[in-house]
MARNU-657233 format. One record per residue (C-alpha): residue in one letter; y, z, x. Coordinates in nm, 2 decimals. Each point is the difference from the previous one (the first is absolute). Layout:
// MARNU-657233
+----+--------+--------+--------+
: aa :      y :      z :      x :
+----+--------+--------+--------+
:  a :      Y :      Z :      X :
...
+----+--------+--------+--------+
END
This chain:
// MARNU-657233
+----+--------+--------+--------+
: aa :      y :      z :      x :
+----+--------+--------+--------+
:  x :  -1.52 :   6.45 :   0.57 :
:  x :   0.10 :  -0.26 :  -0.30 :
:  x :   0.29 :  -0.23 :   0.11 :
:  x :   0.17 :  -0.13 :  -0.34 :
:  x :   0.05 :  -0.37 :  -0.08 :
:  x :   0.40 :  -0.09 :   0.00 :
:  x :   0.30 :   0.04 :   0.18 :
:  x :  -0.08 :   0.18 :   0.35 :
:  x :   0.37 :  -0.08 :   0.16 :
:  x :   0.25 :  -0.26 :  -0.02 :
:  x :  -0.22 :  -0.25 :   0.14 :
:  x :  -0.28 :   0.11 :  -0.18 :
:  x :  -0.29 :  -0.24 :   0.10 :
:  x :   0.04 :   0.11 :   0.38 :
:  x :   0.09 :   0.38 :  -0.07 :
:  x :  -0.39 :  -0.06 :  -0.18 :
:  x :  -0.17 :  -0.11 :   0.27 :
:  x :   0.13 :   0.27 :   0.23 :
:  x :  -0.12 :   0.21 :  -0.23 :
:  x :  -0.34 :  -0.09 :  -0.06 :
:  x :  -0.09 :  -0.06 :   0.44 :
:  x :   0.22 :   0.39 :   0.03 :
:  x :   0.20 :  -0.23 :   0.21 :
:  x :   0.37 :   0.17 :   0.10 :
:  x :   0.24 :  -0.10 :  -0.24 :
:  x :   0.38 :  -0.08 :   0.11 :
:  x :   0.30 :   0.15 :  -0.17 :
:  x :   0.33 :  -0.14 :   0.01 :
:  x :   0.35 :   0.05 :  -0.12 :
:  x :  -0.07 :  -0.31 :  -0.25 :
:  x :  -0.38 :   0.04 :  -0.06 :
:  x :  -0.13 :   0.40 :  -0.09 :
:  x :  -0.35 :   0.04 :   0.01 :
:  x :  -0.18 :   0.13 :  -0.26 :
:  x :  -0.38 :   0.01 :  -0.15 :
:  x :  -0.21 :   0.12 :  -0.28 :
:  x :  -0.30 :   0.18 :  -0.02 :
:  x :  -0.20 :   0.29 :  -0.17 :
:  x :  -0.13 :   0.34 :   0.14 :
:  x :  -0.44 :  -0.06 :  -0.12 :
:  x :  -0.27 :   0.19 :   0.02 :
:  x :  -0.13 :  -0.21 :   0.26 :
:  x :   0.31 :   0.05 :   0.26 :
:  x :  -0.01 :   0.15 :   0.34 :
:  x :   0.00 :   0.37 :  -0.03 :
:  x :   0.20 :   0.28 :   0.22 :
:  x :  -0.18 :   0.33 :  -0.12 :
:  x :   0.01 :  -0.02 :  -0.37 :
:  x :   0.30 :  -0.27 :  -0.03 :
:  x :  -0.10 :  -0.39 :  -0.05 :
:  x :   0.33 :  -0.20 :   0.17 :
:  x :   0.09 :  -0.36 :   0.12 :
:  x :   0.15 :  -0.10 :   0.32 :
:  x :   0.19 :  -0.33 :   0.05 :
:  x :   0.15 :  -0.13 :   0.28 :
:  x :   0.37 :  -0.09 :   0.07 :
:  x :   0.19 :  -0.12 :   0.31 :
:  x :   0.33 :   0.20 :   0.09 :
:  x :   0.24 :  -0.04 :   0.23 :
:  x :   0.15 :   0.25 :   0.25 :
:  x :   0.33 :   0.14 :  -0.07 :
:  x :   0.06 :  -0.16 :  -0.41 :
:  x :  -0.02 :   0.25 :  -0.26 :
:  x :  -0.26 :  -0.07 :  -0.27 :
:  x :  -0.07 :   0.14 :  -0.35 :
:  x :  -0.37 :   0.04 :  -0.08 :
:  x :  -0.11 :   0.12 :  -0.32 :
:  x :  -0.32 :   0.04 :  -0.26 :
:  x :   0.07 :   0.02 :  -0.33 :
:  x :  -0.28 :  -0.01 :  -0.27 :
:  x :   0.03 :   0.13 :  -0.42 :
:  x :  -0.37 :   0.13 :   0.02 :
:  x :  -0.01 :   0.24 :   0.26 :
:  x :   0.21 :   0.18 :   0.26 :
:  x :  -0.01 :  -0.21 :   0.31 :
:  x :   0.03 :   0.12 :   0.33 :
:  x :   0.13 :  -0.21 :   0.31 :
:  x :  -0.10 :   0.05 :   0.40 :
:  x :   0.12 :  -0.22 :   0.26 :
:  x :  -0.23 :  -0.05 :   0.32 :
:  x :   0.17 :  -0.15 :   0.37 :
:  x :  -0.26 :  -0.25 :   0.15 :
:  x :  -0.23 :   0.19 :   0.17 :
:  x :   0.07 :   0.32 :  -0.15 :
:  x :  -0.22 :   0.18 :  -0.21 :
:  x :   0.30 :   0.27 :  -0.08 :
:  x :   0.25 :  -0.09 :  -0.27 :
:  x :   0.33 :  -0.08 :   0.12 :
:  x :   0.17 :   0.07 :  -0.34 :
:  x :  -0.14 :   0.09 :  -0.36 :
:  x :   0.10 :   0.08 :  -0.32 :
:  x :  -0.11 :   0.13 :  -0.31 :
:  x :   0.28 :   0.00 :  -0.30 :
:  x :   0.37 :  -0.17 :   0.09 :
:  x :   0.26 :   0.22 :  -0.20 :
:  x :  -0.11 :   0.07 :  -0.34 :
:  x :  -0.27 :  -0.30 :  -0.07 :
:  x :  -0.37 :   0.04 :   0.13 :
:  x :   0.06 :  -0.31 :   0.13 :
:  x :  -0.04 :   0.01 :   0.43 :
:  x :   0.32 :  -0.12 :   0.20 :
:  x :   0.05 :  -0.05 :   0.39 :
:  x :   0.32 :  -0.09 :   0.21 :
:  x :  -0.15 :  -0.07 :   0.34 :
:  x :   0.13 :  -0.19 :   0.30 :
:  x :  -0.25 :  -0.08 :   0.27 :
:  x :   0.06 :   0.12 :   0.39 :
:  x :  -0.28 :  -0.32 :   0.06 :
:  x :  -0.05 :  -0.33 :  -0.19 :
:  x :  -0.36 :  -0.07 :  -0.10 :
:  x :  -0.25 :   0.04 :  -0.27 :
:  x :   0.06 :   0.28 :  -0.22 :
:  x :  -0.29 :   0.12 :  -0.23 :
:  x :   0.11 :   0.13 :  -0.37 :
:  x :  -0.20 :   0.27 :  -0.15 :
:  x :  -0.03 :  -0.01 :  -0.36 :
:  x :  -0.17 :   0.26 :  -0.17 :
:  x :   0.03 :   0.31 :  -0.30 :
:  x :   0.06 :   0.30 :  -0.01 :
:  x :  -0.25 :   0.11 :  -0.22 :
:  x :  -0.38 :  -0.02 :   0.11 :
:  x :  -0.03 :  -0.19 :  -0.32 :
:  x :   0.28 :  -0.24 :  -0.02 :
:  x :  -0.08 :  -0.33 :  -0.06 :
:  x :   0.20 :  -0.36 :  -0.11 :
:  x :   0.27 :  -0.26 :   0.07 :
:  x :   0.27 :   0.05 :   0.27 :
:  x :   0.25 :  -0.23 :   0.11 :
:  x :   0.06 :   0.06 :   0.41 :
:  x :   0.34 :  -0.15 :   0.12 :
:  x :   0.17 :  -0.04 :   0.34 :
:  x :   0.37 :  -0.07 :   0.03 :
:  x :   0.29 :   0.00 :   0.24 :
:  x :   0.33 :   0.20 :   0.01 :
:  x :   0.32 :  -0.07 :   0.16 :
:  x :   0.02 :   0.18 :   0.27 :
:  x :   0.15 :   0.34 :  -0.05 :
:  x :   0.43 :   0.02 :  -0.02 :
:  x :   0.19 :   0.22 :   0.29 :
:  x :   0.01 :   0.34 :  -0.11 :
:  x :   0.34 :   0.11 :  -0.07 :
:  x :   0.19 :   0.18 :   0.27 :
:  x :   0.10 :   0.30 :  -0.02 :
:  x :   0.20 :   0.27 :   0.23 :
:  x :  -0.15 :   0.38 :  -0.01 :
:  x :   0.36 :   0.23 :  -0.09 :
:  x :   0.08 :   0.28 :   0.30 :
:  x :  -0.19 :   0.29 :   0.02 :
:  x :   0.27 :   0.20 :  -0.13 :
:  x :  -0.07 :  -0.18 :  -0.32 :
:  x :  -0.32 :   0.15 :  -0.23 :
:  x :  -0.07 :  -0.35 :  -0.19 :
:  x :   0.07 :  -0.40 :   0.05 :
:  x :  -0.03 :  -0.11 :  -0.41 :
:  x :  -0.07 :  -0.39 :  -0.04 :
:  x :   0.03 :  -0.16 :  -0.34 :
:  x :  -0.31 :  -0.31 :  -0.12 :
:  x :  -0.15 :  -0.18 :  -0.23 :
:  x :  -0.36 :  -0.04 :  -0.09 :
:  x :  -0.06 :  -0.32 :  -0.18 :
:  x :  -0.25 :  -0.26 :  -0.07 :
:  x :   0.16 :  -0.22 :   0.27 :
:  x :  -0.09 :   0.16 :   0.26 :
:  x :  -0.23 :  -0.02 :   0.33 :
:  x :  -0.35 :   0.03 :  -0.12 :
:  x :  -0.07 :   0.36 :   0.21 :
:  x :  -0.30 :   0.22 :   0.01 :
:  x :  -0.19 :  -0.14 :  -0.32 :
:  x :   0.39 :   0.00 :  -0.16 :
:  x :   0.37 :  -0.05 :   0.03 :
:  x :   0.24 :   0.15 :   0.23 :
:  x :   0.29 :   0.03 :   0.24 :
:  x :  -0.06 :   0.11 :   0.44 :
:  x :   0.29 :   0.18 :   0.18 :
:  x :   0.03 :  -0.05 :   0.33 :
:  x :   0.15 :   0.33 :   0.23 :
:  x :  -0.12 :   0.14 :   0.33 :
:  x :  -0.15 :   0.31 :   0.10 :
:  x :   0.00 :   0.17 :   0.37 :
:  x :  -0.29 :   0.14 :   0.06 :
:  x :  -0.09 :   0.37 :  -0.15 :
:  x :   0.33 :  -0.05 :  -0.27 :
:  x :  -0.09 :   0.12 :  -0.32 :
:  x :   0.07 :  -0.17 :  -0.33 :
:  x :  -0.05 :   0.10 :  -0.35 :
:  x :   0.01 :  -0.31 :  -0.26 :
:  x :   0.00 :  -0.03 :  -0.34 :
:  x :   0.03 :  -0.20 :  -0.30 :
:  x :   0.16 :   0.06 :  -0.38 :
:  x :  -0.03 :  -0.19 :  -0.29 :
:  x :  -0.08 :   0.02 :  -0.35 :
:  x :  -0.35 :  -0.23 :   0.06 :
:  x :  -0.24 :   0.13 :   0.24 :
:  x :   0.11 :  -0.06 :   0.35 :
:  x :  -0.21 :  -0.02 :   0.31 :
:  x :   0.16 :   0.05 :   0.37 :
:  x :  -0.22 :  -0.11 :   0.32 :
:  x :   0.09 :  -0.03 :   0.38 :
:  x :  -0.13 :  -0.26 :   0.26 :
:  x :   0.10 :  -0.11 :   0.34 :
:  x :   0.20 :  -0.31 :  -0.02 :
:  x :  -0.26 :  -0.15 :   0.19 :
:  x :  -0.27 :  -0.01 :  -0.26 :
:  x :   0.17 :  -0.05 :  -0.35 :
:  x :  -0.35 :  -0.13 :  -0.16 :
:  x :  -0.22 :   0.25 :   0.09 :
:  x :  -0.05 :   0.36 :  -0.04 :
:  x :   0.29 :   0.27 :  -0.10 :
:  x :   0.01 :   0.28 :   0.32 :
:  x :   0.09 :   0.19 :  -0.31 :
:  x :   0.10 :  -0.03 :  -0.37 :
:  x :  -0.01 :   0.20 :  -0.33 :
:  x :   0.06 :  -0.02 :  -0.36 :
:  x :   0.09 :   0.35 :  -0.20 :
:  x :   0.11 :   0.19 :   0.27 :
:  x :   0.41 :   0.03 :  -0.11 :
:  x :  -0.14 :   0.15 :  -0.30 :
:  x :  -0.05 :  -0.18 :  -0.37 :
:  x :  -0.09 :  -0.33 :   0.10 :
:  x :   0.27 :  -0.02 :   0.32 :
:  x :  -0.16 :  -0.06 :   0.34 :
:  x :   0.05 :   0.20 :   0.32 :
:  x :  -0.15 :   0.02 :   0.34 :
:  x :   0.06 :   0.11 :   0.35 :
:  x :  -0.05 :  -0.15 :   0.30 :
:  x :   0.08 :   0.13 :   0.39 :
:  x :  -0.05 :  -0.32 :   0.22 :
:  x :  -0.27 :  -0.04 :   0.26 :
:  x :   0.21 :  -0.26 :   0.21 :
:  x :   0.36 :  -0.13 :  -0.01 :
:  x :   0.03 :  -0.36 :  -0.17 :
:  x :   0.08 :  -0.18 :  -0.33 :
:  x :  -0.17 :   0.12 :  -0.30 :
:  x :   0.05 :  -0.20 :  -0.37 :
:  x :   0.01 :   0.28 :  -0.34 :
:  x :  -0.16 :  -0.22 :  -0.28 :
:  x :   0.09 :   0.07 :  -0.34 :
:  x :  -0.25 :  -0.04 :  -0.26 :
:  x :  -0.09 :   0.06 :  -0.34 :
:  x :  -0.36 :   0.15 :  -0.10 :
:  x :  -0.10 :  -0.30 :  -0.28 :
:  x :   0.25 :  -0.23 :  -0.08 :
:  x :   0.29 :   0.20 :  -0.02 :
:  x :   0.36 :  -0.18 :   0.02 :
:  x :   0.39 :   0.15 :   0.05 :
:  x :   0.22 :   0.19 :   0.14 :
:  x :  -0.10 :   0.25 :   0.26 :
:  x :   0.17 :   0.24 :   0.26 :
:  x :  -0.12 :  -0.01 :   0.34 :
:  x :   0.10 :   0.36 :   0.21 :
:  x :  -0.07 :   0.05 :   0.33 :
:  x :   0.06 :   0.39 :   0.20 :
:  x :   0.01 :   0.05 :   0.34 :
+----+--------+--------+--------+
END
């Protein structure tokens, strides 16, 4: 592993020295972390990959933005919990750039290990790895489910370049409940290429229960979901790439 000369992080000459003693570097609201480096022939290998790992403190419950970002190969980005030898999130390409992108708030504050390899056995050069911090997430939107006796509840948004960083991109969450075994059917229309997923309310940052992209036919989204248990559940709306307007959220019952 090469560590580049120059800026490391807003205060530069400390951000160095954490790098160079693999030392956990802090993030913070008013100081993001970031490095440089270069994927070498003489880098730890997994299999046929050569990577980088650097360390980086994060705290529990703060959302943080990690990314690898390199113009000479197609980086890749794994992030380890202490102790753990399985990743706890990866990526390979965020929306339409090779470039690798993770949204990631931590159950556990401690010493994170970042991952940076290629995707290609051959991939070799310059990244830049970064870690930053995000407002926390903004309450998802209320919303009451029509009667029964009613086939669809039709919401009208706005996808724009404003929004809540969500899922690698921008959206807007919808907050309803469900009793346990209801059935929903959701879907989203637009003239860019919309992406619906479902979570429980509980656990906004982490992985969609379910979610699809061209199910409504063209590029519209659809999916169906029966829930397992009764509680709060949040519909994110989402664009595949970085698709912005209007949009028609519909949800049957």
């Amino acid at each position: 592993m090469r560590i580049f000369s120059g800026t490391i992080s807003i205060a530069a000459t400390a951000a160095a020295l954490l790098a160079a003693t693999s030392a956990s570097a802090q993030v913070s609201a008013a100081r993001p972390w970031s490095v440089e480096g270069a994927i070498e022939d003489g880098d730890r290998q997994d299999g046929e990959r050569r990577y980088d790992e650097h360390r980086v403190r994060l705290e529990a419950g703060r959302r943080y933005r990690l990314t690898a970002n390199s113009a000479a190969f197609d980086p890749t980005l794994k992030l380890y919990a202490p102790g753990l030898s399985e990743t706890v999130a990866e990526n390979d390409d965020s929306g339409e750039s090779l470039n690798s992108r993770i949204i990631y708030v931590p159950e556990n504050a401690g010493s994170y290990t970042l991952r940076v390899g290629s995707f290609a056995a051959d991939g070799r050069g310059a990244y830049t790895l970064r870690a930053e911090l995000l407002p926390p997430l903004p309450p998802a939107t209320p919303i009451q489910l029509a009667p029964r006796t009613t086939t669809w509840t039709s919401f009208e948004g706005t996808l724009t370049a404003d929004d809540p960083e969500m899922s690698g991109t921008h959206g807007d969450d919808y907050r309803f409940f469900l009793a346990e075994g209801e059935e929903v059917i959701i879907r989203a229309d637009a003239t860019f290429d919309t992406v619906v997923s479902l979570y429980r309310a509980a656990d906004r940052d982490g992985d969609p229960i379910a979610s699809d992209d061209d199910g409504g036919g063209g590029l519209n989204s659809m999916l169906r979901y029966r829930a397992d248990a009764a509680g709060e559940y949040v519909i994110r709306v989402t664009a595949l790439g970085d698709g912005t307007g209007p949009y028609r959220l519909r949800i049957g019952q």
